[in-house]
C-alpha positions in Angstrom: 148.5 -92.7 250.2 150.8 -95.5 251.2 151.9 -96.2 247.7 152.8 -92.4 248.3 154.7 -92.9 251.2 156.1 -96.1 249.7 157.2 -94.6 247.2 158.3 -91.5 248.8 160.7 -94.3 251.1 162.5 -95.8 248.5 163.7 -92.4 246.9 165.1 -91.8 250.4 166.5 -95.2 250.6 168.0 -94.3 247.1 169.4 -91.1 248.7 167.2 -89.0 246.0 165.9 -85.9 246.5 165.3 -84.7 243.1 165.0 -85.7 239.4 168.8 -86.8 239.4 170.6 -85.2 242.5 171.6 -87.6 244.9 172.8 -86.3 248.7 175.6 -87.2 250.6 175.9 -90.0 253.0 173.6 -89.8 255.8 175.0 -89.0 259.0 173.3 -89.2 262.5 172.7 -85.3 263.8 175.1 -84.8 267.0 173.3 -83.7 270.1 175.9 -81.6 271.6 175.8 -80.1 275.1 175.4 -76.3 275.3 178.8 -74.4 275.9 179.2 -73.9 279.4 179.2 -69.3 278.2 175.3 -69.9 276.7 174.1 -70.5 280.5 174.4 -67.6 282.9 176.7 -67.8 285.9 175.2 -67.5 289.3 176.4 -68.8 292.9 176.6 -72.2 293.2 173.2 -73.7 294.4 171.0 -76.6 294.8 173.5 -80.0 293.6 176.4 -78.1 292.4 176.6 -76.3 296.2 176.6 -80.0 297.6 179.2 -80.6 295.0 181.4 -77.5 295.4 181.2 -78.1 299.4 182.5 -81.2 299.3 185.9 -80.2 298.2 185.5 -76.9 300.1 185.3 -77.4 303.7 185.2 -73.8 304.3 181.9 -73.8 303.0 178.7 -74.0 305.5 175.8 -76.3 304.2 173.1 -74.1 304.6 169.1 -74.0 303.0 169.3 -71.5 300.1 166.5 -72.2 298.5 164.5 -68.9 300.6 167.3 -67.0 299.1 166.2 -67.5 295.3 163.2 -66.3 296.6 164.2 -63.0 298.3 163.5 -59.6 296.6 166.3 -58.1 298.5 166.6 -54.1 297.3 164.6 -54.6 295.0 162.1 -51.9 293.2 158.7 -53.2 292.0 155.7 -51.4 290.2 152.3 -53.1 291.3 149.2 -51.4 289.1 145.3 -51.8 291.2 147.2 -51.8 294.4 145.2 -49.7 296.2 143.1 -52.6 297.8 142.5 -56.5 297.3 144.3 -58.2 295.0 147.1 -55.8 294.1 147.5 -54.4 297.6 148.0 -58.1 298.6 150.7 -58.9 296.1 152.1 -55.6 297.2 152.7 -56.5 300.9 153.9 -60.1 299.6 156.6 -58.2 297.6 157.6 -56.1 301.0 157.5 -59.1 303.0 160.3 -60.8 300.7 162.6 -58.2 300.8 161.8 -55.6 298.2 162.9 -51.7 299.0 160.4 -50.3 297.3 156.9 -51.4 296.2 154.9 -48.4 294.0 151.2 -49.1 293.9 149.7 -47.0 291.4 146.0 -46.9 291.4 143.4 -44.3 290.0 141.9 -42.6 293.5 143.5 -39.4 294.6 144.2 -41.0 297.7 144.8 -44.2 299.1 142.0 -46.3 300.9 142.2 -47.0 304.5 142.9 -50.5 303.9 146.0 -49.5 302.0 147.4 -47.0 304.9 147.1 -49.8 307.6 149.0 -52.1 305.2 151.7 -49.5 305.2 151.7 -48.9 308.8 152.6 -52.9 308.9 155.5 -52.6 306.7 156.8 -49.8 308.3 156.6 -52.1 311.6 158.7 -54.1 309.8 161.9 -52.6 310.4 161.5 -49.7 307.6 160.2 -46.1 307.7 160.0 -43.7 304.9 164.3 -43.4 304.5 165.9 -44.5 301.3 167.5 -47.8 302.9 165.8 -48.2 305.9 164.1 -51.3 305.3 160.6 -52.0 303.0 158.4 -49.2 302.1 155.2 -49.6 300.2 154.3 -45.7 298.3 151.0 -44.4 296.7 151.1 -43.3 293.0 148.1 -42.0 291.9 147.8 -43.2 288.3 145.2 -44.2 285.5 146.8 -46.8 283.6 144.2 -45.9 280.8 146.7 -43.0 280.2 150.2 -44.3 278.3 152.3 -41.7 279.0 151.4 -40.8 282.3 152.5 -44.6 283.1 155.5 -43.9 281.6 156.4 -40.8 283.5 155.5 -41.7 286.5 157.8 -44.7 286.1 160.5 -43.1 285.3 160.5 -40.7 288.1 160.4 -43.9 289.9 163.8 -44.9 288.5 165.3 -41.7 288.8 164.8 -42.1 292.4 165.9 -45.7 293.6 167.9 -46.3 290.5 166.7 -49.3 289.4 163.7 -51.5 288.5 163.4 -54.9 288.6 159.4 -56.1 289.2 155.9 -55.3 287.8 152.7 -57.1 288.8 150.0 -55.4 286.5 146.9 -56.5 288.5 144.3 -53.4 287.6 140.8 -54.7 286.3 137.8 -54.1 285.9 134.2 -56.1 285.7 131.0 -54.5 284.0 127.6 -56.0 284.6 125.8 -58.9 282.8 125.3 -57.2 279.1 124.3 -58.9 276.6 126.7 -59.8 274.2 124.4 -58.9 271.2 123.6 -55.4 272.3 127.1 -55.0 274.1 127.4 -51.2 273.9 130.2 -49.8 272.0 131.7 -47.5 274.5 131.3 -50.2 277.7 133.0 -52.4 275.8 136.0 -49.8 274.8 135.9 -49.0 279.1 136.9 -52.3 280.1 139.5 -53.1 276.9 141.0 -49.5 278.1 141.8 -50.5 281.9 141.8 -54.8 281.3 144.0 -54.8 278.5 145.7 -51.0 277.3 146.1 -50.4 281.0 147.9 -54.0 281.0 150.0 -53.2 278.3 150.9 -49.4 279.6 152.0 -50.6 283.1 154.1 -53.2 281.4 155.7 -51.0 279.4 156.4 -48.5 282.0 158.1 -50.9 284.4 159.7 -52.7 281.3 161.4 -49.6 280.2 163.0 -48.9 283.4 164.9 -52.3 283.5 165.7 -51.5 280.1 167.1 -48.3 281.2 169.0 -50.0 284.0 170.1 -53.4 282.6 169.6 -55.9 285.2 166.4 -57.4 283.9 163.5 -58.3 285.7 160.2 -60.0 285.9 156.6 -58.1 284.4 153.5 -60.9 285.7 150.7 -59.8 284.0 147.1 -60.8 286.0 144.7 -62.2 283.4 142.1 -64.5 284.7 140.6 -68.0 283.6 138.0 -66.6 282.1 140.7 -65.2 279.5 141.0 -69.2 279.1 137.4 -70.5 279.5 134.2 -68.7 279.1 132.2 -68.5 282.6 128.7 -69.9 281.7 125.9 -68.1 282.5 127.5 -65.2 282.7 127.2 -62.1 280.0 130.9 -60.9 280.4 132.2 -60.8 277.0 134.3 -57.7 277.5 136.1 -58.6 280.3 136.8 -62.4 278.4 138.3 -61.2 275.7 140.2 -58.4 277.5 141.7 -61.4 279.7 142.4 -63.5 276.4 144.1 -60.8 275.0 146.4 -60.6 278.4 147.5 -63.9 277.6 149.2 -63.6 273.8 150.5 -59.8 275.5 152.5 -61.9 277.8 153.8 -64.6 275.3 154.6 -62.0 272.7 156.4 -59.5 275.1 158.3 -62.8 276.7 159.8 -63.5 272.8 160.9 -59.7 273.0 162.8 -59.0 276.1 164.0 -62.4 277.0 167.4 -61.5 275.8 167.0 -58.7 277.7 166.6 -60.9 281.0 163.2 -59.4 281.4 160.7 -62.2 281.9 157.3 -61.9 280.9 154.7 -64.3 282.6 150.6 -64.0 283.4 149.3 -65.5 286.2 145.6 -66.2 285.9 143.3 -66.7 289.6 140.2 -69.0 289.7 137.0 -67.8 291.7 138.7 -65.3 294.1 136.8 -63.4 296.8 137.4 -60.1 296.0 136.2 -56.5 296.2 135.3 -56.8 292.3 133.6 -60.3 292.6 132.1 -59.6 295.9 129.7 -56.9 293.7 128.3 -60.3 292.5 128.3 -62.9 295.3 127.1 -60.5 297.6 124.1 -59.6 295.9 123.6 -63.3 294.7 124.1 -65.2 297.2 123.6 -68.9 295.0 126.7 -67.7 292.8 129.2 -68.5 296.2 127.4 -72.0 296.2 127.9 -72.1 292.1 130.7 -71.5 292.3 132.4 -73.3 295.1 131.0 -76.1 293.4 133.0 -75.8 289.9 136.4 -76.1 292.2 137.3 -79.4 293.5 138.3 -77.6 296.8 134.3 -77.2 297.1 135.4 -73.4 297.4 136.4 -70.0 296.3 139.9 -68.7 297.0 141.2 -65.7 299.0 143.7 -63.2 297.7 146.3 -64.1 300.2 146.4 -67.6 298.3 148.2 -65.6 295.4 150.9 -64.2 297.3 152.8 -67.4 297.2 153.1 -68.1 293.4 153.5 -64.2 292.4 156.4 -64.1 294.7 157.8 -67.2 292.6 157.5 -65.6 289.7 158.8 -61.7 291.1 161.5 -63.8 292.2 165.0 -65.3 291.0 163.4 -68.9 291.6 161.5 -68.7 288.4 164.3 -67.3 286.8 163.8 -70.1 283.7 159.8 -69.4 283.5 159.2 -66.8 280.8 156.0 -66.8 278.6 154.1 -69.0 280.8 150.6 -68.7 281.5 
């Protein structure tokens, strides 16, 4: 090998790349700056607002940085928003400005839980007029079913005219099955809602902001088990549907980003939920389990999403594309 690679350095030494064909002189490559056109305008912020105010006394130094993170009449498609997880992301979305937040999920009706989250945003200054402040609405949907997703989104856009976020956070869990014996038809359930029903609501918002051409930002809720495999527990469906959320979200990132839709999945540790709860609250040693594999020494809450999914609905992100 290195009289390979000695040899190997004397032909390029020698210029030689073939039998007889020498190449040109060898030139360093030139590491040019990008032109000023290949990075998109936007308001001055951050250093270059410092900068710009400095010869602009009429300007008011002022914190922007909660601006990058307002939704400000915005529209936003949140999937498994009737309660939990989804519902809290929901209310996040309202809380940072958003017009409209849709939360499809399968029940005919809302939950209670979901109705007294609405009654709070309407306290907060809104109401059920077009413009008159946030308003969080009830779409009953299955995201199992493609073209109902795609429908109803698009009655969605003919309405406020514009979409710009998706939070696809529906799931489901199936018991402990072993992985051997995994019935067919289980395993085709949880696929259907964990990954299809993913991919559906993705593509329903992601059509919309097609439609409209402002871009906008699809977070697609995977989980760490799509990363790691939770020992001692049978859950091979729900693994691989997560795993397969992942590459969705890298390979629809490569697609759209020139179409300033960003593609990103967010994946929550041990997270008291209605779904989890099935399990801790029938076994209590699994909260003590694990509390113990997070160097917290706990499990998280919903709520303690609400602050990186609003990152990542948001114009503060707006370099963070096929991240996981």
């Amino acid at each position: 090998m290195l009289a390979l690679l000695s040899h190997a350095s004397r032909r390029l030494a020698l210029g030689v790349t073939g039998a007889s064909r020498p190449v040109s002189t060898w030139r360093p490559i030139q590491h040019r700056p990008p032109r000023a056109q290949s990075v998109s305008p936007h308001a001055p912020i951050g250093v270059s607002a410092a900068i710009q105010a400095a010869s602009d006394r009429t300007l008011t130094p002022r914190p922007k940085v909660f601006d990058e993170f307002a939704l400000t009449d915005r529209v936003a498609i949140v999937s498994g928003a009737n309660r939990g997880l989804g519902l809290e992301v929901a209310l996040v979305l309202c809380e940072a400005g958003a017009r409209a937040v849709y939360c499809f999920d399968l029940p005919p009706e809302p939950s209670d839980e979901w109705r007294k989250t609405q009654e709070y945003v309407q306290r907060m200054g809104g109401g059920n007029g077009k413009n008159s402040g946030p308003r969080l609405e009830y779409v009953s949907a299955d995201v199992r079913d493609q073209k109902g997703m795609w429908e109803r989104a698009k009655v969605i856009g003919d309405r406020e005219g514009r979409m710009d976020v998706c939070i696809a956070a529906a799931g489901i869990l199936k018991a402990h099955t072993d992985c051997l014996e995994y019935p067919a038809e289980q395993f085709k359930e949880v696929l259907d809602v964990n990954t299809n029903g993913v991919l559906f609501t993705a593509q329903a918002a992601g059509q919309q902001m097609r439609r409209f051409g402002n871009g906008g930002s699809i977070v697609l809720i995977a989980s760490m088990s799509g990363s790691i495999t939770n020992r001692d527990h049978a859950w091979v469906s729900y693994n691989t549907s997560k795993s397969a959320v992942l590459q969705m979200a890298r390979s629809m990132a490569c697609e759209l980003g020139h179409e300033k839709i960003r593609v990103n999945s967010l994946s929550p540790g041990h997270i008291y939920t209605q779904m989890t709860a099935a399990y801790i609250d029938t076994q209590p040693h699994l909260l003590q389990k694990w509390s113990s594999l997070n160097p917290m020494g706990r499990i998280g809450r919903p709520d303690e999403l609400r602050g990186v999914v609003a990152w990542l609905a948001s114009d503060a992100s707006s370099f963070c594309t096929g991240s996981e």
